[in-house]
N, C-alpha and C positions, 0 to 999 in steps of 0.2 A: 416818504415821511422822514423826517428830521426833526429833531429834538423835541416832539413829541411821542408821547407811551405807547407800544408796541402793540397795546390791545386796541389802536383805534381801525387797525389792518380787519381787525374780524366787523367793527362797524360798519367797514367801507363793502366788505363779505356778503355782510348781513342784507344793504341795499343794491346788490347787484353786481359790484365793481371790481374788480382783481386789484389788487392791493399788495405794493412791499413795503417794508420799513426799510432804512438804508442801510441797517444793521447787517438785513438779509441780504441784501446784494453786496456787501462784501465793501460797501464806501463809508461806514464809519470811521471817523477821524478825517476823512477828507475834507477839504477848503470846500464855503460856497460854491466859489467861482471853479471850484476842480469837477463839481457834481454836475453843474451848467452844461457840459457837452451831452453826456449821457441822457438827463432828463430831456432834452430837446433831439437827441437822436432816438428816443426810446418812445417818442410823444405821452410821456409822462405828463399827467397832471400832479404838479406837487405841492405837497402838504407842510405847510412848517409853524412855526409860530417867534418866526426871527424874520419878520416884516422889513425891517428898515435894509439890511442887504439883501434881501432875494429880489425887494421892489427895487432895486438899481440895478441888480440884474437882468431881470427880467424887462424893465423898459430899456436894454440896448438888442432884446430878440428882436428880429423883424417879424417871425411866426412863431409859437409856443404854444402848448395845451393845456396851458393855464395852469394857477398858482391859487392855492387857498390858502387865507392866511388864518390862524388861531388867535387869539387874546394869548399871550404869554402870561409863565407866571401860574396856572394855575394846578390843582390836584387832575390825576388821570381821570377820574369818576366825571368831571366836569369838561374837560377834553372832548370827552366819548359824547358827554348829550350836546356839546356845538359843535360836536364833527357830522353827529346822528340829524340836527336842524339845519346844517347845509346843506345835507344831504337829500334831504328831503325839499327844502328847496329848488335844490336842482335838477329833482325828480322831474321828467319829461322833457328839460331843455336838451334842444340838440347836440351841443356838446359847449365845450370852453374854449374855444380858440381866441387867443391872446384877451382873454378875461384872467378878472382876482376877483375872487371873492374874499372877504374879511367877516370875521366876526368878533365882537367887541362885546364888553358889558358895560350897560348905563345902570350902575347899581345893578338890580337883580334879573334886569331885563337885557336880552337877547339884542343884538344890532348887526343887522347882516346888509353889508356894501357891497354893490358891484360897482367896477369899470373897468373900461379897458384898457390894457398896457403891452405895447408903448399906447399911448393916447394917439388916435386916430387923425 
């Protein structure tokens, strides 16, 4: 996770997942594109809420485990219940391979996208 609140580590806890912040692995302050090798050699799925560079990043992977993206901009409190409603969405799928998932608010409602990237 990146520049997202450190408590959403225990959300990710709470539904099954093993979870770091980038804090904890020792890459804060590091560039996007510096984080790019590690998450892709680590088969991280990554958490962020800075869409617009990770989505160029991630469509030059050829294979990745996938990228969730958050609504930026908001309090941790609200972080944690759309990190908690993706998560539960993707309760039972088999995994994320070169999937994004995004979540957005339409006013006070919930908006969860998928597709895949790079685009098939």
């Amino acid at each position: 996770m990146k520049c997202l609140h450190t408590s959403l580590v225990a959300v990710a806890q709470v539904h099954g997942h093993d979870c770091f912040h980038v804090n904890w692995l020792g890459l804060s302050g590091e560039t996007d594109w510096d984080l790019m090798p590690r998450m892709v050699a680590e088969d991280f799925t990554f958490v962020t809420n800075n869409a617009r560079d990770f989505r160029k990043l991630y469509a030059k992977e050829a294979l990745h485990a996938g990228l969730v993206i958050i609504v930026p901009q908001v309090l941790p409190a609200l972080q944690r219940d759309l990190f908690a409603l993706i998560l539960q969405d993707l309760a039972g799928a088999q995994d994320m391979v070169n999937e994004v998932v995004e979540v957005s608010l339409d006013g006070e409602d919930a908006v969860l996208t998928r597709y895949s990237l790079p685009e098939a």
